[in-house]
N, C-alpha and C positions, 0 to 999 in steps of 0.2 A: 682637439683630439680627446678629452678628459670629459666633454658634456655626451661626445659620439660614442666613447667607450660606456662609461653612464647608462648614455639612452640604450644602448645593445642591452647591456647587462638588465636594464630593466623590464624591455620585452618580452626576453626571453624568460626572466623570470613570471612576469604576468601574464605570459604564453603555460608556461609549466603550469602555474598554479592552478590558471582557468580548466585546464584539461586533465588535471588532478582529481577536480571535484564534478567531472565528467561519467556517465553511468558503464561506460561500455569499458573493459580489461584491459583493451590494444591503444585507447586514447589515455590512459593512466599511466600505462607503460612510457606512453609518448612523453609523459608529463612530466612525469620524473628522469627522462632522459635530458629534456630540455633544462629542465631546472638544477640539474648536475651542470650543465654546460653552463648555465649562468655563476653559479659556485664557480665553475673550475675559472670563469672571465674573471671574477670578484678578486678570486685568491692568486692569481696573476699579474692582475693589474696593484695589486698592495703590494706587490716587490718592486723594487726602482726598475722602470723599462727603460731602457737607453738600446740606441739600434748601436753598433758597431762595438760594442762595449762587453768584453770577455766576462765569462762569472768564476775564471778557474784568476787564483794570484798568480802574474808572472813577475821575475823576478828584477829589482832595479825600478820596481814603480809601485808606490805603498798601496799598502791593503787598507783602502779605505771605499766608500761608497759613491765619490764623487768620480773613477777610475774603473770601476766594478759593476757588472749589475747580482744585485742578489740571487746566491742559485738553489735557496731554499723555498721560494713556491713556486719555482721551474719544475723542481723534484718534486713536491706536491703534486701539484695538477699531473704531470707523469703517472702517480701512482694513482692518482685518481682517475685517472683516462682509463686506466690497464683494469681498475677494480670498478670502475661503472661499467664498462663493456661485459666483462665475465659476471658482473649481476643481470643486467638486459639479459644477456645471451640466458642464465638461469631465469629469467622471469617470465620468458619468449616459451620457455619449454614447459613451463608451468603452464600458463597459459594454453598450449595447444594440449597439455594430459587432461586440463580443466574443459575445454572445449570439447574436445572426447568423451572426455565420463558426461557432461553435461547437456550437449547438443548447442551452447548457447556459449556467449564471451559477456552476458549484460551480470553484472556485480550482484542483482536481485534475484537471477535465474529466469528471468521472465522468459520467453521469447518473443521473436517480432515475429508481426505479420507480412508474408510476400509481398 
C-alpha cells in the first residue's frame, strides 16, 4: 500500500511539474492543481492512516497513537482543499480577464495559428 501510495504521490507530482513549465495559462493552472493534490497525498499519508480508528480521544481507552489516528494533517489537507479551490477558482478568473484584454492564454502573448 506504501510503494502505491508512493507511486500516486509521485506522478502526480511529475504530472504537476511537467505542466508547470508548459507555455499555455490553462496547463499551468492544471499544474499546480495537480501538484497541490500531490502535497495534500504527501501531508496525509505522514499522519498514522489506520482504517477503523477514531482521531477524536474517547474515554476509558488511552490517548496514544497506537489507538488513534492523527487528526492534525486531516485538518491540514481540509484547509488546504478549502484554500487551493478558492485560489484555482481566483486563478480561472484571472485567467479569463487576461484572456480578454489579451486575445490569447499563451504566457509570451504570442498567438496561434488556425
Amino acid at each position: 500500500m506504501e510503494a502505491l501510495l508512493a507511486l500516486v504521490i509521485g506522478v502526480l507530482g511529475g504530472s504537476g511539474i511537467w505542466l508547470v513549465l508548459r507555455p499555455r495559462t490553462f496547463q499551468v493552472i492544471m499544474g499546480l492543481t495537480l501538484l497541490s493534490y500531490a502535497v495534500n497525498l504527501f501531508i496525509f499519508s505522514m499522519g498514522s492512516i489506520f482504517i477503523d480508528k477514531p482521531p477524536l480521544v474517547r474515554p476509558g481507552v488511552p490517548a496514544d497513537l497506537q489507538h488513534y489516528t492523527d487528526p492534525m494533517p486531516q485538518s491540514l489537507v481540509l484547509t488546504a482543499i478549502v484554500i487551493g479551490f478558492a485560489t484555482t477558482a481566483l486563478f480561472l478568473v484571472v485567467l479569463l480577464a487576461s484572456r480578454g484584454f489579451s486575445g490569447t492564454d499563451h504566457v509570451d502573448g504570442t498567438r496561434e495559428e488556425p
